[in-house]
C-alpha positions, 0 to 999 in steps of 0.5 A, spaced: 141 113 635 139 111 627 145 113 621 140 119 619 140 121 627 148 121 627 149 124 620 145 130 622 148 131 629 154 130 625 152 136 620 150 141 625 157 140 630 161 141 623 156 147 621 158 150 629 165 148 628 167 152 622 163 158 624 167 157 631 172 158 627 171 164 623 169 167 630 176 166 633 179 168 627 177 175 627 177 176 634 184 174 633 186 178 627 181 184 631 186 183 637 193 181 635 193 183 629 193 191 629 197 195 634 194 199 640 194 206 635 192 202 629 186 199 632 184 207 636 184 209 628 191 214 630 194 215 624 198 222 628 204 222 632 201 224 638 200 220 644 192 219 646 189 220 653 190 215 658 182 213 658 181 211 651 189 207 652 184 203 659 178 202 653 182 198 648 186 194 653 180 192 655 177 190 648 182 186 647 182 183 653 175 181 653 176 179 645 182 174 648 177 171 653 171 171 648 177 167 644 179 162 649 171 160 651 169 159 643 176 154 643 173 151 648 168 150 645 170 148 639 173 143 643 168 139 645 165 140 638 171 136 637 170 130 642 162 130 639 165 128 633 169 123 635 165 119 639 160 120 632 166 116 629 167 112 635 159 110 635 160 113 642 155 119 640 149 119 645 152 115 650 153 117 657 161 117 657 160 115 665 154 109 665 153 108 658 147 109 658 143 112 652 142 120 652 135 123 650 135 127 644 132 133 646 139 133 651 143 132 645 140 137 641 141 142 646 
């Protein structure tokens, strides 16, 4: 890859990595940050129905993985931008071989 190619990819894998973590951070804020009766809405003392108790574990649980998939993602990010630096990026890391384009574009 030329200097304008890697520049390029280098961008987009910046641009995808601070939407990640902005994601991550709301879902975590949306997750961890409320307690079970704040994010339900109830401002009563009363308990509320077991169902909706079921929903919102759910909901968290779902944001918690959605969390733990976009790290990992994020975390591949990472390594791209290493391997940019490294001039590793387009590479094969097995045979070494050059990847094609449309591939690393994906």
């Amino acid at each position: 890859m030329n200097k304008r190619e890697l520049e390029k990819a280098k961008k987009i894998l910046l641009e995808k990595s601070s939407q990640l973590c902005r994601q991550i951070k709301g879902l975590e804020e949306e997750s961890l940050g409320k307690s079970q009766r704040d994010s339900a809405g109830d401002l009563s003392g009363y308990s509320y129905h077991m169902a909706d108790v079921g929903t919102d574990n759910y909901n968290r649980q779902f944001n918690l993985e959605l969390v733990g998939s976009e790290g990992r993602i994020l975390y591949e990010i990472e390594q791209a931008l290493l391997r940019i630096k490294e001039g590793k990026f387009g590479k094969c890391e097995i045979c070494g071989c050059k990847i094609k384009s449309g591939r690393l574009n994906a």
